[in-house]
Backbone as numpy.savetxt, mean C-alpha at the origin, in Angstrom:
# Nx Ny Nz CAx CAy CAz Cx Cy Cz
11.38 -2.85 11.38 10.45 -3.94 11.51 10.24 -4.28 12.99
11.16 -4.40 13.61 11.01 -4.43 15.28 9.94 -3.40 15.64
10.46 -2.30 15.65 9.67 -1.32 16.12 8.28 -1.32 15.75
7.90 -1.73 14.69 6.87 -2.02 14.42 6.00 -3.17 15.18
6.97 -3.89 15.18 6.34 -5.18 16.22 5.83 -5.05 17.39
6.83 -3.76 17.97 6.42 -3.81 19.17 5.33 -2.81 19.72
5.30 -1.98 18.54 3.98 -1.06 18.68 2.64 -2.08 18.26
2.92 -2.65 17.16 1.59 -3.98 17.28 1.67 -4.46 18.40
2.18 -4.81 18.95 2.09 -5.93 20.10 1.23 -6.16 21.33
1.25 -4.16 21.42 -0.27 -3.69 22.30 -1.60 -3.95 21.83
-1.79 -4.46 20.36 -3.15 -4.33 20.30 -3.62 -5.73 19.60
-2.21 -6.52 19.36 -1.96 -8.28 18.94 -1.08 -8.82 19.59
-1.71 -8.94 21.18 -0.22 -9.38 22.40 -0.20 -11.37 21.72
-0.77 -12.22 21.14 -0.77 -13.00 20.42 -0.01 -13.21 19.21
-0.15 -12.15 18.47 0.95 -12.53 17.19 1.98 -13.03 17.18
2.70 -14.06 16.10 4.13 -14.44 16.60 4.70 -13.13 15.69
4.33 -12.87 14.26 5.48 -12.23 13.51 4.38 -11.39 13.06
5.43 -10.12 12.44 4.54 -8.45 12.01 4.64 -9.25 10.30
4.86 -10.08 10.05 4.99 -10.57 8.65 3.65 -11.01 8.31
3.20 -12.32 9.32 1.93 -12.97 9.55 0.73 -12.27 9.41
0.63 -10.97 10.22 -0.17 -9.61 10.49 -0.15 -8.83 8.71
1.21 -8.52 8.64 1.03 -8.19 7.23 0.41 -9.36 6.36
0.58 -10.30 6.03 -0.50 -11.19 5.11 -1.69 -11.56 5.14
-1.78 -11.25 6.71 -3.35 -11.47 6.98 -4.50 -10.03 6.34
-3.79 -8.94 6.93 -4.27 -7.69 6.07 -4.20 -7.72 5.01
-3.45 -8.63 3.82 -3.40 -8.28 2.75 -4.30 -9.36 2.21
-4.87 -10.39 2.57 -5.93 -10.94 2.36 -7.31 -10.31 2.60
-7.17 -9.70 3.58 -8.65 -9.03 4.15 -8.68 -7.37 2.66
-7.81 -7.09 2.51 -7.78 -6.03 1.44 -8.10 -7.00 0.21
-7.83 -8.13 -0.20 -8.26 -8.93 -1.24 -9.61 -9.11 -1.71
-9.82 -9.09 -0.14 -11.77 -9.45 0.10 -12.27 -8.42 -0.23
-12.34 -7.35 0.00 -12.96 -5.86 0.22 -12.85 -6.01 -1.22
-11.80 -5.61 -1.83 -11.30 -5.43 -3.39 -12.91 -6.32 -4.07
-12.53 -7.91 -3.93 -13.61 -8.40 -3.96 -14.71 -7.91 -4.64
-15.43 -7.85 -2.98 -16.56 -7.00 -2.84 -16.96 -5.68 -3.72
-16.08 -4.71 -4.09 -16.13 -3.76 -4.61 -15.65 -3.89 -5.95
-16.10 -4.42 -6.92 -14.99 -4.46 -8.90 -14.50 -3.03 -9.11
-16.29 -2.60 -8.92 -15.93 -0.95 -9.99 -15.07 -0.19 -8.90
-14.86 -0.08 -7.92 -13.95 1.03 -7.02 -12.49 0.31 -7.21
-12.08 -1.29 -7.25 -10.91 -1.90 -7.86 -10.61 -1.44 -9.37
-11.58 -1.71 -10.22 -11.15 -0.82 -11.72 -10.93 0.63 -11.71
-11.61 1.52 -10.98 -11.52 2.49 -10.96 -10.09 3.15 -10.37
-9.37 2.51 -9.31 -8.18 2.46 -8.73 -7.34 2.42 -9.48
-7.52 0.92 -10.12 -6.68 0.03 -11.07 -6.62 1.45 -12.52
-7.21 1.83 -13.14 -7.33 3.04 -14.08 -6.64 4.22 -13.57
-7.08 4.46 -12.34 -6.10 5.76 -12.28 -4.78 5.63 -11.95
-3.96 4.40 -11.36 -2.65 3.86 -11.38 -2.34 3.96 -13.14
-3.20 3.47 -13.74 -2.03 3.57 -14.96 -2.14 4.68 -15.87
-3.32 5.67 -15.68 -2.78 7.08 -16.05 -1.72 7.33 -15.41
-1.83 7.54 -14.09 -0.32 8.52 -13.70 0.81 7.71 -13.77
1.00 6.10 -14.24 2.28 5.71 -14.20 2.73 6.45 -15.54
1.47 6.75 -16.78 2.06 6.63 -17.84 1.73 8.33 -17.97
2.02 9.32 -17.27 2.35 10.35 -17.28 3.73 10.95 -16.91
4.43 11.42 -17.86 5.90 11.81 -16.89 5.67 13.10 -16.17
4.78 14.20 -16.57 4.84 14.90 -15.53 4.08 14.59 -14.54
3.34 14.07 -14.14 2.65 13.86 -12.72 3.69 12.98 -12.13
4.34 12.06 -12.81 5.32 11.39 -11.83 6.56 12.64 -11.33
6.75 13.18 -12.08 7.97 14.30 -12.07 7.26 14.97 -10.52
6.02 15.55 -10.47 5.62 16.06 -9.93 5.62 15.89 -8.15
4.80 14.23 -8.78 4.68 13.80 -7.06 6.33 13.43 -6.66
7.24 13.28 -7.42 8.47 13.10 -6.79 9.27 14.83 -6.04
8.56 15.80 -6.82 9.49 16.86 -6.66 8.06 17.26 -4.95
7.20 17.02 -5.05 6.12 17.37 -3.97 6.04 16.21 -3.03
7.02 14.95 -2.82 7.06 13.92 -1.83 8.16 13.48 -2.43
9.38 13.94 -2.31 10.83 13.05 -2.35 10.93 11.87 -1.72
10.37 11.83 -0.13 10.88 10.31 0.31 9.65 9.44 -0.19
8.73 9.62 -0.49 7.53 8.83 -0.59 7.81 8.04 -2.01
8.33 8.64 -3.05 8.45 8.10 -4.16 9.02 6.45 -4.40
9.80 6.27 -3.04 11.09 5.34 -3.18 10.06 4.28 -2.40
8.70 3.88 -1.90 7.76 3.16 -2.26 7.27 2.35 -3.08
7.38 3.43 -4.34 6.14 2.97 -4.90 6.83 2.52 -6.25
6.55 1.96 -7.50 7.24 1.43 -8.44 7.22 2.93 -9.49
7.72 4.20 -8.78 8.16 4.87 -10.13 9.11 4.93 -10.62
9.63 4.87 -11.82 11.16 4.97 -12.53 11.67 6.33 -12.77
């Protein structure tokens, strides 16, 4: 998280916290979402095919080991 801070820091010499920065992006992704339903449903649909596939989950875990430990697969 530091490290992160301090690579933001060059381009938000203002920010107090990389927390603040993270919520503010995650509002501005709220908006967009927004703006767009059908590309949000369409997202939203293909998340719950592949949650509710065991081999594609099998898959992307055996083709991205560290990436898996992200995201909510069981």
């Amino acid at each position: 998280m530091l490290k992160a801070g301090k690579a933001l820091q060059v381009f938000y010499p203002n920010h107090i916290r990389v927390t603040c920065l993270a919520h503010g992006l995650h509002h501005i992704a709220e908006k967009i979402c927004a703006q767009f339903p059908a590309v949000n449903d369409l997202i939203a649909s293909g998340k719950k095919l592949f949650l509710k596939a065991p081999a594609c989950v099998q898959f992307y875990k055996d083709c991205l080991p560290q990436a898996h430990r992200h995201l909510n697969l069981s």
